[in-house]
N, C-alpha and C positions, 0 to 999 in steps of 0.2 A: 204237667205230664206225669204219668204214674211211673213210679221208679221200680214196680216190681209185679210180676204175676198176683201176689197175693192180694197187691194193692187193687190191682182189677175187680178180681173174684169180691174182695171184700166189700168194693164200690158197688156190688151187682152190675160191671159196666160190662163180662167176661159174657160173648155169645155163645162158647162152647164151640168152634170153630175145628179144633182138633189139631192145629197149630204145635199144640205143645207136644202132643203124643208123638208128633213126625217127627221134629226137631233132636226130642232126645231118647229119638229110636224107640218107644214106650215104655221109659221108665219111667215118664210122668205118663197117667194113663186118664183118659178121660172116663167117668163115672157117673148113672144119675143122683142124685141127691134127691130125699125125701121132700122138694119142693118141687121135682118135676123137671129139673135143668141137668145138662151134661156141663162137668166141673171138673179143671184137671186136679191130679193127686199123686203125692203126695207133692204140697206146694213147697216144700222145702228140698224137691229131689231135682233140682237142678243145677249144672253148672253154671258159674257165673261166663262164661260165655255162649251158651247155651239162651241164658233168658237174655241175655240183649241182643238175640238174633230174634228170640220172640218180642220182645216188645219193639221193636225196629218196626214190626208188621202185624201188631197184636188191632185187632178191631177193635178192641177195648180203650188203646190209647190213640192209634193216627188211622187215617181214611185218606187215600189220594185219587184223583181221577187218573185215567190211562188216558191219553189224548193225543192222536197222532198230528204232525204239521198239517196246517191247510185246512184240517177239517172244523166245518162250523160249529160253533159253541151255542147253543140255547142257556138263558139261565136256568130257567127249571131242568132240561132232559139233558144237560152238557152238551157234547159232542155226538154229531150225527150224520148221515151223509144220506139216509133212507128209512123211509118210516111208510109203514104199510101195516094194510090187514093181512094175515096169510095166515094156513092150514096145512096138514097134511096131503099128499098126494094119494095115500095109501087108503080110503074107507076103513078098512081095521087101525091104523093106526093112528087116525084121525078121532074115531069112537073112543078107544079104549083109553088116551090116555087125557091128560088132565083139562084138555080145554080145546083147540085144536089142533094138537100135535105137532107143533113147530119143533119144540127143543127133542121130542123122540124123535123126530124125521131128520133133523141136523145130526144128530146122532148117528142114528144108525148109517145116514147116508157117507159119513166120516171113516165108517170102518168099511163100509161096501167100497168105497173108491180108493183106499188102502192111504190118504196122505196121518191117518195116525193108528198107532197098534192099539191102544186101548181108549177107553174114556172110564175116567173117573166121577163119579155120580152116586148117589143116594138109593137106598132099598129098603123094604121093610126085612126086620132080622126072621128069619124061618125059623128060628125057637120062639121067639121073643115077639108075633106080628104086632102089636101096636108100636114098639119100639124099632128104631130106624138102625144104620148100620149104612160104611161106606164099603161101593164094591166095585171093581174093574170090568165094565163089560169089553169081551174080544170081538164078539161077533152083533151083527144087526138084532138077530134075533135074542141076546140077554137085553140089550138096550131097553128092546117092546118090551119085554116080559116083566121088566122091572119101569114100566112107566108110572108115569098117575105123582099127582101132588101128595106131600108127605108132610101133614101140619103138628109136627112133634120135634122134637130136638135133634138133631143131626152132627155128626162131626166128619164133614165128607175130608178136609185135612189131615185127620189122622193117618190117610192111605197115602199121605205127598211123599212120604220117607220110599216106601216100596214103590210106586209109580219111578221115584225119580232115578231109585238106585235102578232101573229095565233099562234105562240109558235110551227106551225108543219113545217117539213122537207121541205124544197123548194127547186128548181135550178134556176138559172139564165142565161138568155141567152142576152149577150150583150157585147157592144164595150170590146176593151182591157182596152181604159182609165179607163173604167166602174167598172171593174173587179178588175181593181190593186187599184184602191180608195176603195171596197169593202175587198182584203185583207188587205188592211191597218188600216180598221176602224173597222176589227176586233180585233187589239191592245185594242181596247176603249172600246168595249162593244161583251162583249166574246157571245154575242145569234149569233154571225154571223159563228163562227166554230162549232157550235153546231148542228144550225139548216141549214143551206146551206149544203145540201149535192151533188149538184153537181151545177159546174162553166163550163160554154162553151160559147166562145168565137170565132166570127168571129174575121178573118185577116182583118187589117181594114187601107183603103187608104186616110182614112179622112174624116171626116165631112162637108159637102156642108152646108155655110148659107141656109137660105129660100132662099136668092136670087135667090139661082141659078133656082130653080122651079119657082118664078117671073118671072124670065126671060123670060123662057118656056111659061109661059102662055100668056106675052105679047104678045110673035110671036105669038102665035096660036091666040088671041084675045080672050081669054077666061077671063073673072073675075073669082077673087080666089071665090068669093061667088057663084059663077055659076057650080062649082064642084063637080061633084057626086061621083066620085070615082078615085082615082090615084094608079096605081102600077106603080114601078122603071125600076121592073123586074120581069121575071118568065112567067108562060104559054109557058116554052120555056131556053133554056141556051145561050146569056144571056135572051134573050126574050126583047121584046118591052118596052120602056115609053108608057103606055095608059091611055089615060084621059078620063074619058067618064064624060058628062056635065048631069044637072041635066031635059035638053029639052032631049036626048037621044044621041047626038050628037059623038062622038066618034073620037076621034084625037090617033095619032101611032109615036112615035118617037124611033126610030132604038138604040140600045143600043151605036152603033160607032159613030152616028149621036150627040149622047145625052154628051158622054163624048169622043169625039174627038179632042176638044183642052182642055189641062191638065191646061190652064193659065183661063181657065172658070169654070176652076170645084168652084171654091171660098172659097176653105176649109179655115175651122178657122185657126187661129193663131196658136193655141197651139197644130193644128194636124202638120204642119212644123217641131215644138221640139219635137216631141211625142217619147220617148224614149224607150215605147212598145207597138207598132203597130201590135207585131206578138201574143199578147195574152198571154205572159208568166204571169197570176196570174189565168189559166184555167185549168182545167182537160183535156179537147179537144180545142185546136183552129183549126179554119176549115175554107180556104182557097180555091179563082178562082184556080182552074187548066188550065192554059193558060200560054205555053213556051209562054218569051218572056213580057207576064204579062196581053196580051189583047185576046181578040178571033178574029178571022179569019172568024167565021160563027156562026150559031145556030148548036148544038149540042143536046146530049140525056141528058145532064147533070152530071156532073162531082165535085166533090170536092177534093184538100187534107188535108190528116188530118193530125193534131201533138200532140199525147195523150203524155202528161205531167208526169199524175201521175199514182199511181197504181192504184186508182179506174176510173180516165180515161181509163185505158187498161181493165177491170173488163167492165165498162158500155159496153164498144164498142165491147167487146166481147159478152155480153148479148143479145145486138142490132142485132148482125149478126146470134148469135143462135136463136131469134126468128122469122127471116127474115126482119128483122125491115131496117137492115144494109147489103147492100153489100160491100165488100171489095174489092179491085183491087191489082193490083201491089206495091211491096213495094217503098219506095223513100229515096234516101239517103239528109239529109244537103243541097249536092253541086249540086241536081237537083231538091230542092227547091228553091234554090239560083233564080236560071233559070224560074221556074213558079210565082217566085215574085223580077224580078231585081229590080226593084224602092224600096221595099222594103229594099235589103241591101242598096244601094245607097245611102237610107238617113238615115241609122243605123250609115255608116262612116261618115256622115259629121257630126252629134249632136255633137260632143265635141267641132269642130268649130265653129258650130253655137252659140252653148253655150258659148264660149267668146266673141261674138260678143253681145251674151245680154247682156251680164256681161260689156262689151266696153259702150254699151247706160244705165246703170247704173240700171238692171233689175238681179232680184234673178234669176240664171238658174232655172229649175226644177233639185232637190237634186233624183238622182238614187242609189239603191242598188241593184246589184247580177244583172244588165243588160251590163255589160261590155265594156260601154259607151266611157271612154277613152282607152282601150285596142281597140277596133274597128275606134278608130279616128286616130291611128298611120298608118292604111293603108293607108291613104288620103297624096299624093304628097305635098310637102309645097307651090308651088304655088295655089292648089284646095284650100288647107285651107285656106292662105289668103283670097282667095275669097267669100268662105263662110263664115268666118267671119266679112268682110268687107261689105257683100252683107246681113246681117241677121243687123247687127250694122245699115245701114242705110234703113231698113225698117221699126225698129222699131223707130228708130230717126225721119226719114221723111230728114235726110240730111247728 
């Protein structure tokens, strides 16, 4: 296990979570770095009680599942009580945001019915549009305004310190890393079981450095400071890359177009090990509906869902009595399997991988209740090999 923030950072194992910045009020502050990642700084500004509250619940070192009694365990999707297609109620909010509007409609429906005063969640920054930023929405309508997938670096944690000191009921909406570092650091300071009353989480295929949006903007010849506004996605299922420049100017790049070769997407390090990518420390994780894992066309918008807990089954019931939520067809496991194959794919190889960090002399990430080496026995002993020989020399460099 890594005995220190820096040891993280230095392994590439650090998601930029924002973890640190709450923790010690923002004297350690999260930063991009010229490779595109959000990094905290300075790594020598903490107290030594301070970082063993972070590494207690750092994603970089441990990942635990949330799993209430009674409810059933799948190996691949953990704990689940309901699994369904569903969408928005709302036609605009169904449209507008990333797929079919589940986690904006749980959303807003959260602060319509008053059981929490804010929700914590992601935005792009209004100086800064290609670059992300956490924000408090109070009312239904920041939630909408600020919907749509955000495939850049994010630290929605950094906002836990101000959230928590409001002392009122919040939900959070964000990565799985995000989530499982936030049940962990409830060990440490019990305001986060108190006052989080609901966790939702997208399914999540990794974190794109900035680069990748760099990229993007080279082709197009756009300077980042020439940016007026960027969405990933939405207007649409998956809907367009649109950029529109701050002259009026307006660029479109096709979602298939945008992430059609998977060796460009540039995900971090620690989204390769990410031991729960399906959301297991959520009330709701909510998932592309796409056999197969990609889309074939634009669509009306579609999501699945995987309600967790008993009050995850409670909201999304609420959701649909109000029309907030429609429901589809139920889904079992082994036809989730199918709407996110890359998903199981790299659930069996982490135990491999994991001694291949362990082979370049790197602390795995320590998992509990994610059934990490139970799912690595499906893997052929030639696959394994290779994933561990193939993880050993990436992070070696030989």
């Amino acid at each position: 296990m890594s005995r220190s923030v820096a040891e993280v950072v230095a392994h590439d194992l650090c998601i930029g979570c924002g973890l640190c910045e709450a923790v010690t009020a923002g004297r350690v502050r999260m930063a991009m770095t010229p490779e595109g990642t959000l990094r905290p700084g300075p790594l020598d500004g903490f107290r030594d009680d301070e970082e063993d509250r972070v590494l207690a619940a750092c994603p970089g070192v441990v990942a635990s599942a949330r799993q209430e009694a009674g409810v059933p365990v799948d190996e691949v999707w953990g704990a689940w009580l309901d699994m369904a297609y569903a969408w928005a109620g709302d036609p605009e909010v169904r449209h507008r945001s990333a797929s079919g509007g589940v986690l904006t409609a749980l959303g807003m429906h959260l602060l319509t019915a008053s059981p929490v005063a804010s929700v914590l969640h992601v935005a792009a920054d209004p100086d800064r549009p290609i670059r992300n930023r956490w924000v408090l929405s109070t009312t239904p309508a920041e939630v909408l305004a600020r919907c749509g997938s955000r495939y850049a670096p994010v630290a929605p944690l950094a906002g836990l310190d101000e959230v928590l000191d409001r002392a009122e009921p919040f939900a959070i909406i964000a990565k799985p890393c995000d989530l499982g570092a936030l049940h962990r650091y409830g060990r440490v300071d019990e305001r986060v079981d108190r006052l989080c009353a609901a966790r939702l989480a997208l399914v999540c295929g990794g974190q794109s450095r900035l680069t990748k949006t760099w990229g993007l903007l080279d082709q197009l010849g756009v300077p980042e400071e020439d940016v007026a506004s960027l969405r990933y996605r939405g207007n649409g299922n998956p809907g367009p890359t649109r950029i529109e420049t701050r002259a009026g100017v307006a660029h479109q790049v096709s979602y298939l177009d945008m992430w059609a070769d998977e060796g460009g997407w540039d995900v971090e390090t620690r989204c390769k090990l990410c031991p729960d990518a399906l959301g297991e420390a959520a009330d709701v994780a909510v998932a592309d509906a796409w056999v197969g894992g990609a889309p074939v066309g634009e669509d009306e918008g579609f999501n699945a869902i995987v309600v967790r807990t008993r009050f995850g089954r409670e909201l999304v019931a609420a959701a649909v009595d109000s029309g907030e939520l429609v429901l589809g067809d139920a889904i079992t496991p082994r036809r989730f399997d199918r709407l996110q194959p890359h998903q199981v794919r790299k659930k069996v190889a982490l135990a491999a991988r994991y001694q291949g960090l362990a082979d370049a002399g790197v602390p795995p990430i320590e998992t509990r209740g994610l059934r990490i080496a139970r799912l690595g026995r499906r893997l052929d002993p030639g696959s394994r090999a290779e994933q561990r020989a193939g993880t050993r020399r990436r992070i070696t460099g030989v």
